[in-house]
Every structure is written in structure tokens, then in C-alpha cells.
C-alpha positions as CSV (number, residue, x, y, z in Angstrom):
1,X,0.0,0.0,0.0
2,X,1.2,3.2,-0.9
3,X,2.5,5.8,1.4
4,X,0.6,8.7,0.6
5,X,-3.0,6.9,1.2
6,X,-1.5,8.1,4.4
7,X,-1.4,11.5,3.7
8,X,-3.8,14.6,4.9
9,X,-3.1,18.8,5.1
10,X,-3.5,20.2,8.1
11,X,-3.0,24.2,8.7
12,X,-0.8,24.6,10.7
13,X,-3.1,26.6,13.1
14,X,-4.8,23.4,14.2
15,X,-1.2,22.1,15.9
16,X,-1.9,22.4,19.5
17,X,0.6,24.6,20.9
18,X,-0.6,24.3,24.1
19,X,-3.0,22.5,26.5
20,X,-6.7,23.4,27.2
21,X,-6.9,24.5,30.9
22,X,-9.0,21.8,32.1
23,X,-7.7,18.3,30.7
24,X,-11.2,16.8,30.2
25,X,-12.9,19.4,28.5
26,X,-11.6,18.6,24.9
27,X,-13.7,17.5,22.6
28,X,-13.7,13.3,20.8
29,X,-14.9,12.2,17.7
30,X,-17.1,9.0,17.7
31,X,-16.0,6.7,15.1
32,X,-18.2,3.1,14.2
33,X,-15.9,0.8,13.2
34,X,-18.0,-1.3,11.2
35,X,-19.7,1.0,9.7
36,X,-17.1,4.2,9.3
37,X,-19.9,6.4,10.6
38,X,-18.2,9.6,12.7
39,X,-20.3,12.1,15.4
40,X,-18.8,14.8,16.9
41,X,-18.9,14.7,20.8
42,X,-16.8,15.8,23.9
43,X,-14.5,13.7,26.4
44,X,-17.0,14.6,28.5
45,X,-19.1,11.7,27.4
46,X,-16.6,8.8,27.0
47,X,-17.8,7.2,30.7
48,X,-20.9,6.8,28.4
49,X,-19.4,5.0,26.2
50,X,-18.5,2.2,28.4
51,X,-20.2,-0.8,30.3
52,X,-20.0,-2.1,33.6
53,X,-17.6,-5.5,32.8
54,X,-15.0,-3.5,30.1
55,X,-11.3,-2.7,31.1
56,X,-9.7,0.4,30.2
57,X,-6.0,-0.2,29.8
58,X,-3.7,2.7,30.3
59,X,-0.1,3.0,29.6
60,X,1.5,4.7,33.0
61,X,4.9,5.2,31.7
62,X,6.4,8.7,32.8
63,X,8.3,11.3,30.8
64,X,11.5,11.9,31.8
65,X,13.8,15.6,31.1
66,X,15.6,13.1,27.7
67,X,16.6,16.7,26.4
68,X,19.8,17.9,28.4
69,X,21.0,21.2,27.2
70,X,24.0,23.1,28.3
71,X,27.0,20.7,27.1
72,X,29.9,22.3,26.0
73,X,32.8,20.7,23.6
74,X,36.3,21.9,24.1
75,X,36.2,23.9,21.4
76,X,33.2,25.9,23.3
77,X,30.4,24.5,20.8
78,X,27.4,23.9,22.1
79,X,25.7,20.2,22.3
80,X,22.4,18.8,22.7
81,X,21.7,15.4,24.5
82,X,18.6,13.6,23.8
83,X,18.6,10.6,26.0
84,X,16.6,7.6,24.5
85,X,16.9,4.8,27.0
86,X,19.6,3.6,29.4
87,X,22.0,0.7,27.8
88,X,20.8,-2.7,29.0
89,X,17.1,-1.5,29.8
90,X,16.0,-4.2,26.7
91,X,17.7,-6.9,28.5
92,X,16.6,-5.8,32.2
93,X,14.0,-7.7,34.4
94,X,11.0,-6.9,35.5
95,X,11.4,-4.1,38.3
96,X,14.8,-3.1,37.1
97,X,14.1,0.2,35.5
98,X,17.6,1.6,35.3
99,X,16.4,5.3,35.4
100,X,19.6,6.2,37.2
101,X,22.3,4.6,34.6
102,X,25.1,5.9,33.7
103,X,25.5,4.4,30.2
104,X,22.8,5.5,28.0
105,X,21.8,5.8,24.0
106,X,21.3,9.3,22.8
107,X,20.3,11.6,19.5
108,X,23.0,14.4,19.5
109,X,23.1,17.8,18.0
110,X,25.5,19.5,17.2
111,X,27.6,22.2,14.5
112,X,30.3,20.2,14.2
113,X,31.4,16.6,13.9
114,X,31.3,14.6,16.9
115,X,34.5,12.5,17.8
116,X,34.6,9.0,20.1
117,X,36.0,9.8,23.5
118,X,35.1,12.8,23.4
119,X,33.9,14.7,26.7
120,X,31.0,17.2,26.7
121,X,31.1,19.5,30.0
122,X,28.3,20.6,32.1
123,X,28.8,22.9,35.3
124,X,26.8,21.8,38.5
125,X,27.0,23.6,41.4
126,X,29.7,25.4,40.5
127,X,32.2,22.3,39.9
128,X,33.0,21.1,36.5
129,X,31.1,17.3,35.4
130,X,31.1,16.0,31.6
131,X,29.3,13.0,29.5
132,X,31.4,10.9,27.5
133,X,30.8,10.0,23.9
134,X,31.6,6.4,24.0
135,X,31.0,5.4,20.4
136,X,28.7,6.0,17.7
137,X,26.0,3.1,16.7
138,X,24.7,2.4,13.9
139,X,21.1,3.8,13.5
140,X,23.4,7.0,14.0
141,X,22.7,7.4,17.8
142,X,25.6,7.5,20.1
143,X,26.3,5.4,23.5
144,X,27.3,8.0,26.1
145,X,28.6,7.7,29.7
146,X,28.0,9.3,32.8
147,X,30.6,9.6,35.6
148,X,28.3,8.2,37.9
149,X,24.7,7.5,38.8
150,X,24.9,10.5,41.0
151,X,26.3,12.6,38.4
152,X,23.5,11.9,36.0
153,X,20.9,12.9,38.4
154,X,22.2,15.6,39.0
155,X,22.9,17.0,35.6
156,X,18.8,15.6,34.6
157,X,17.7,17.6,37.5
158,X,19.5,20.7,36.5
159,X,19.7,20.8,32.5
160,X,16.9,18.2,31.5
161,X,14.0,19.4,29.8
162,X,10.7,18.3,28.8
163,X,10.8,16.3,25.7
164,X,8.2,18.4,23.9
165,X,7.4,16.8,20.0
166,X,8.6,19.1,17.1
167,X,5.5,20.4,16.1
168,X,5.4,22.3,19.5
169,X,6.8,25.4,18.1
170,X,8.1,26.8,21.6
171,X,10.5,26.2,24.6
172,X,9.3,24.0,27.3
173,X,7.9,25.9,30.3
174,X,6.8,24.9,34.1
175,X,3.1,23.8,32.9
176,X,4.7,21.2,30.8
177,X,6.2,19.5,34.0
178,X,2.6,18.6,34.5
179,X,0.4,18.7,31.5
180,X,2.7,16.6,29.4
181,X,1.9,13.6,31.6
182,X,-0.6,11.4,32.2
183,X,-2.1,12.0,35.8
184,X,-1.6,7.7,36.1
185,X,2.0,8.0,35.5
186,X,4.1,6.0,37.4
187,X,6.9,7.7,39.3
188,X,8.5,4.6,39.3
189,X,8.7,4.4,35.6
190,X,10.5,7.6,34.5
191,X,11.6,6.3,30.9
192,X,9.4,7.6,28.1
193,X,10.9,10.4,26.0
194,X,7.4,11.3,24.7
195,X,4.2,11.5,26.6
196,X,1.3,8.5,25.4
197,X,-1.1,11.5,24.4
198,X,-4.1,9.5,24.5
199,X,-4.0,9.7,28.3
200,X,-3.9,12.7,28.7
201,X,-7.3,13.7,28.4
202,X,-8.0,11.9,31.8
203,X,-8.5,13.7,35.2
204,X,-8.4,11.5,38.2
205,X,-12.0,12.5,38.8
206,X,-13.2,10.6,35.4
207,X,-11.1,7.6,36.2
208,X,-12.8,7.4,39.7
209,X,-16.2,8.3,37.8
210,X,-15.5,5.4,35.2
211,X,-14.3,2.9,38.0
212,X,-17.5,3.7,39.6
213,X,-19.4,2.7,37.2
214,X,-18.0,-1.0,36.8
215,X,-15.1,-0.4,34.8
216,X,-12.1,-1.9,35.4
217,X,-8.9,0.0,34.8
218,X,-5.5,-1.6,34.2
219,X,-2.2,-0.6,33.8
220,X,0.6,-1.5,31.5
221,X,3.5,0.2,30.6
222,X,5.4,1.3,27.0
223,X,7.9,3.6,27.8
224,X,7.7,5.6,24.6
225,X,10.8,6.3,22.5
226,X,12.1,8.7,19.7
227,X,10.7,6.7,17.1
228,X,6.8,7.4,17.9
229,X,7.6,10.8,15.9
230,X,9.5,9.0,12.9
231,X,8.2,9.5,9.3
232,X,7.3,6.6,7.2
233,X,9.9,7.5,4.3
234,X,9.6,4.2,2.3
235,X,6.8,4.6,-0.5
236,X,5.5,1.3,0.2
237,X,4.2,1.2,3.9
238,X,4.9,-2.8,4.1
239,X,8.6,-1.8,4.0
240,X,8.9,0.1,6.7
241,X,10.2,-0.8,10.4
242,X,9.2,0.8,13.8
243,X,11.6,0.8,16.4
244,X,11.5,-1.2,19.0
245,X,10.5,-0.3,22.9
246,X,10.5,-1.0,26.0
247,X,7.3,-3.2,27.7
248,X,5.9,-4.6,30.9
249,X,2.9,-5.9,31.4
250,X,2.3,-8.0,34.9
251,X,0.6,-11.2,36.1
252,X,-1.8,-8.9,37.4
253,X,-3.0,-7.0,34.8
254,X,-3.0,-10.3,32.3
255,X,-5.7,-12.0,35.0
256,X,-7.9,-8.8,35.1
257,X,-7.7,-8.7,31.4
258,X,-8.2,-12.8,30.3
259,X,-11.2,-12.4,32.9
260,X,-12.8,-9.4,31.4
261,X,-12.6,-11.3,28.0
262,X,-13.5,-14.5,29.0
263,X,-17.2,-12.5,30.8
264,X,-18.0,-10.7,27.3
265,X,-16.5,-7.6,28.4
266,X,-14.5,-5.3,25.9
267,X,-10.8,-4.4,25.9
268,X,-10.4,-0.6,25.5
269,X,-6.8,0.8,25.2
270,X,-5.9,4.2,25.6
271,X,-3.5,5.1,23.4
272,X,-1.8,3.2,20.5
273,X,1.3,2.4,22.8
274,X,-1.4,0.5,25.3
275,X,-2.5,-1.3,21.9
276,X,0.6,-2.0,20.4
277,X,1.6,-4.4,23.9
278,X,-1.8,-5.8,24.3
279,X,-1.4,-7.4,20.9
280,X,2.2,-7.7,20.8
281,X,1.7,-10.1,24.1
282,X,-1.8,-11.4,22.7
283,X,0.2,-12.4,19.1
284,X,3.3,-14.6,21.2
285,X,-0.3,-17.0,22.3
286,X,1.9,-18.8,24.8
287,X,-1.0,-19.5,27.5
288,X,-3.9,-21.0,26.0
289,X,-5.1,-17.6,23.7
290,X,-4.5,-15.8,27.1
291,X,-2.6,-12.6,27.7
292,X,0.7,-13.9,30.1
293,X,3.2,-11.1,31.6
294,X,5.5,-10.0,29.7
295,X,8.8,-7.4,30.1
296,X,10.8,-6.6,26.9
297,X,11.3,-5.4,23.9
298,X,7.9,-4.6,21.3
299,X,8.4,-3.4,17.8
300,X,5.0,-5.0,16.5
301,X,3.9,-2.5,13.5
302,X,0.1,-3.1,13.1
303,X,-0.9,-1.8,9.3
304,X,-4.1,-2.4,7.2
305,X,-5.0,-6.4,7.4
306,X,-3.7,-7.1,10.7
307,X,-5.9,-9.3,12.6
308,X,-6.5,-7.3,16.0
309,X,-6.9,-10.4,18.6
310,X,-7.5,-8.3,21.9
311,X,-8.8,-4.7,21.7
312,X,-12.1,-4.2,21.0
313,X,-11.9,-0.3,21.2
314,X,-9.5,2.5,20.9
315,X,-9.1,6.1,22.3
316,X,-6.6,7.8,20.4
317,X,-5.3,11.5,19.6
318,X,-5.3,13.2,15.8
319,X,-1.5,11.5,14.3
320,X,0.9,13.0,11.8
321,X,0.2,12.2,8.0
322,X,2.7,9.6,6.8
323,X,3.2,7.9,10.4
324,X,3.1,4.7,11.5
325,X,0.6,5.5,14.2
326,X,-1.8,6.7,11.6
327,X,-1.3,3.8,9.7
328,X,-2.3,1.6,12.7
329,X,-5.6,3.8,13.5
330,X,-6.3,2.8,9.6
331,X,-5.7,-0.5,10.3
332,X,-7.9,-0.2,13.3
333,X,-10.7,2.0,12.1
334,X,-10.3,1.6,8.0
335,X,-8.0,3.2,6.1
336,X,-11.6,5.2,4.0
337,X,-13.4,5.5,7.1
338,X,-10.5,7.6,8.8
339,X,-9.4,9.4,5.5
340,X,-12.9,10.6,5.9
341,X,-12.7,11.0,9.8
342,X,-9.5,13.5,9.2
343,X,-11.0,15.6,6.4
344,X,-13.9,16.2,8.2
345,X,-11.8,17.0,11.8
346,X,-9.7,19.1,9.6
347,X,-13.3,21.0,8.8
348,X,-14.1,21.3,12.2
349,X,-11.2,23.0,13.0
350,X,-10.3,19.9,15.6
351,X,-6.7,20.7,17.3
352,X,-4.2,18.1,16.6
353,X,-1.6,15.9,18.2
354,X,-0.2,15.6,21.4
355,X,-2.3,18.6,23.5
356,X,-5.0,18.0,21.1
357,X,-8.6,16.7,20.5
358,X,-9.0,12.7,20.4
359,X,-11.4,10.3,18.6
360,X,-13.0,7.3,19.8
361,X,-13.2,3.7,17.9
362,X,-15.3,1.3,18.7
363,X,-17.8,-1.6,17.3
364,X,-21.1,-1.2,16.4
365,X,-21.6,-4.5,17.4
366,X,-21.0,-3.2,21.4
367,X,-24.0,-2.6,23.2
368,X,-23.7,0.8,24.3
């Protein structure tokens, strides 16, 4: 399938630059899946569309400051660090984040050409610390080194900045501290370099409202990388590759989920990193067609003709033309349906991406 089936214009006026002051208050486009049939709505209403027996899954990974600016080369040039993950986090078990390490992969920016070895210099409190370039990888990211686990603290703490995505044409300020992240996030689980968007529509008083009402809520974890903002560059969409990502999904989060299945109830993930695991886990079918935990590395890429095995709905903010995230909402939805569904947000003036509206997929089939 062609790339550019993929493809939409948006003015760039309908980029949210900023959040809405209350984070429930945006609004969500119903979307049938069988059917491709769209209504415009409001967050307000999404309790509504739920039963007492479903499970919401969220994704309560937290954003961490990835962007450390401030490092100086010898030569006085100025370098920015984007941290991606810590070395070793694919390989590490299940409560081992490694938030702290002092090896980590990073994107690098810089004037000039970058040199192995080299030492980039940051000054906290008033003594003199630096990041070593260990070597360059492949894929054209770099290994880097802290002095210590105390040293990279305290250089995240003092130069790290919120990872804000591209298309937010500013500097990171204060509000984003708390607005780009979910209100779920896990303070234990400080690894994502981009917020999982979808969540943030939620206030904790509509999750206790939706709990309330019979819902079960689970949580998994994606801790989202770099490549969620990657361009699909190939012409054919079957040829491209997501990177992979870090996962966890526990023993108890598979019971409340194979139980919620196994009663009739419906699977609704928030987010596409929430359905990216779910089906990632659901696709190894190791346990009987059951989900079983799980902690490693996902790079499932879900495009039209997948066979979804797990998620019965999806809540999911407006993506970037030509991504692979809009490719799996076409998957999901129908690749006409949501050419349709983006034309006419586009009309509505809907804002997009991250601090942007959302739409809602589900079956016609569920009785709502």
C-alpha cells in the first residue's frame, strides 16, 4: 500500500501549541468501526461509552527531562543530548528500570562533527562534570557515559528538559512539568521520552467516575521512544520498520484482562502504545489464547489487514500524516473510514496531536 494513502493537510493553526486548561474538557470524535460512521462529541461523554464489565487499559509510563541542554565541547560548541533509554534496559527484568544509569543511547546535536571519546562539560553547582561520547551506533545514535549514577541525576535535574514533540513550536515551560503527563504515570517508571497522548485527556476525577461505574482499569507500561515521531519515508508502507521499545505488562494486569474477555466484556486501550503491547503479548499466544506477563522489547507494527486479537476499542489523539501510528488507527478503524474521519476533523477546526482533541473507535456491534 502506498505511502501517501496516508497522507492529509493540516493548517498549521490546528497544531496544539498548548494545552486546554482543564484536561477533560476537549472534545472526541465518535468513530463506528463497522460501519465508518463519525459524530462529533466531547471527552466529557466517554464514561458513556462504556459498560460495567470492560477494562480500560492505560499506559502509565512517565516522561522523563531526555533533552539535556547546556553541554559544552572543548572547542566551546554547544551540544544537545537527547537521551533515548539507558544501555541494557532491553535486557533488564521486571522491576529493574535503570532510570539512574550511567550508560545511556542518545540523538545528538551538534555544529560540528562529533569525535569518540570525546567529553561534553556541564557545570553543577559550580564544579566542572562532563558526558562521554563512548561510540557511535549504527542507526546514528551515540552510547554516552556518565561519571556516575549521581552525576546523571544531577545533571537531569539541572539541564533536562521536557521532551516536547517538534511540532510544538516553543521552549518548554513549568506547565509542561505537568500537563505533558498522564495524571496515572508511574513515578517509578521515568523512561518515556514522549508523553502517550491519549491519556492525557484523563482527570483523576473521570477515572474514579468510570471505575465507579463498573469499569475496570489496568495498567501497562510502553515507555515511549524517539521513534513514535518517525516519518514513514519508504513509498511502500509494508517496508517500513518501527523501532522497538521498551514493555511490561504484569501477572496482574493479564488476570484482570483474560477475565474481562472470557465475561464478554471489551478491551479498550488508551492510546496506540497500550495497543501496540496488548497485541504484541496477545500475538506470542503462549498461555492458551490468554494474555501472560511479559517485560521486553515490542516493535509490533500493526498496518491495514492485521488481525486485532485483543482490543475491542481505541481512544486515540489526531497522528501525523505519513506515520506509522496513523497507519495503525487505519488498520484499526479503515483506512476510508479515517481518511474521511480527518478531512472532516480538519473542517471542524479539531486541534491536533499531542495537547489535542482525540477520537474514539469502537464496534457497532457493542451494546452501548
Amino acid at each position: 500500500m502506498d505511502i501517501s494513502v496516508f497522507d492529509y493537510d493540516l493548517p498549521p493553526e490546528l497544531i496544539a501549541q498548548i494545552p486546554l486548561v482543564e484536561r477533560s474538557s476537549s472534545r472526541m470524535m465518535l468513530v463506528i468501526r463497522d460501519t465508518g460512521a463519525y459524530e462529533h462529541s466531547t471527552f466529557g461523554q466517554f464514561k458513556s461509552q462504556l459498560n460495567s464489565g470492560d477494562c480500560l487499559v492505560l499506559n502509565d509510563t512517565k516522561v522523563f527531562p531526555a533533552r539535556l541542554l547546556g553541554a559544552t565541547r572543548e572547542s566551546g560548541g554547544k551540544v544537545e543530548i537527547f537521551l533515548v533509554r539507558p544501555v541494557g534496559l532491553e535486557s533488564a527484568g521486571r522491576n529493574s528500570p535503570l532510570r539512574t544509569s550511567q550508560k545511556w543511547i542518545a540523538l545528538l546535536k551538534s555544529s560540528g562533527k562529533l569525535k569518540e571519546g570525546e567529553l561534553l562539560g556541564f557545570k553543577v553547582k559550580q564544579s566542572d562534570t562532563s558526558v562521554r561520547l563512548e561510540r557511535k551506533l549504527e542507526n546514528g545514535n551515540w552510547e554516552v557515559s556518565f561519571p556516575s549514577e549521581s552525576a546523571f541525576v544531577e545533571i537531569s535535574r539541572e539541564f533536562g528538559h521536557v521532551p516536547l514533540p517538534p511540532y510544538i513550536n516553543r521552549a518548554d515551560d513549568n506547565s509542561d512539568i505537568k500537563r505533558y503527563q498522564t495524571v496515572y504515570a508511574d513515578d517509578d517508571k521515568p523512561l518515556a521520552v514522549a508523553a502517550p497522548t491519549a491519556g492525557l485527556h484523563f482527570d483523576k476525577k473521570t477515572l474514579e467516575s468510570i471505575q465507579s461505574a463498573g469499569v475496570k482499569i489496568v495498567r501497562i507500561t510502553l515507555h515511549v521512544g524517539p521513534g513514535t515521531f518517525k516519518p514513514v519515508v519508504v513509498d511502500q508502507i509494508e517496508n517500513h520498520r518501527v523501532d522497538p521499545e521498551c514493555a511490561e505488562i504484569s501477572q496482574a494486569a493479564c488476570d484482570t484482562i483474560n477475565n474481562t474477555v472470557r465475561s464478554g466484556g471489551k478491551i479498550i486501550a488508551v492510546g496506540t502504545t497500550s495497543m501496540r503491547v496488548l497485541e504484541y503479548v496477545a500475538a506470542l499466544d503462549i498461555n492458551d489464547n490468554a494474555l501472560s506477563p511479559f517485560s521486553g522489547m515490542v516493535d509490533l507494527y500493526i498496518r491495514p489487514g492485521y488481525d486485532f486479537k485483543i482490543v475491542d476499542s481505541l481512544l486515540t489523539n489526531f497522528h501525523l500524516p505519513r506515520s506509522s501510528l496513523l497507519i495503525l488507527v487505519g488498520a484499526f478503524a479503515g483506512v476510508e473510514a479515517v481518511r474521511k474521519c480527518y478531512i472532516e476533523a480538519v473542517k471542524e477546526k479539531y486541534r491536533f496531536y499531542s495537547y489535542g482533541d482525540c477520537m474514539f473507535i469502537r464496534s457497532l456491534s457493542t451494546n452501548y
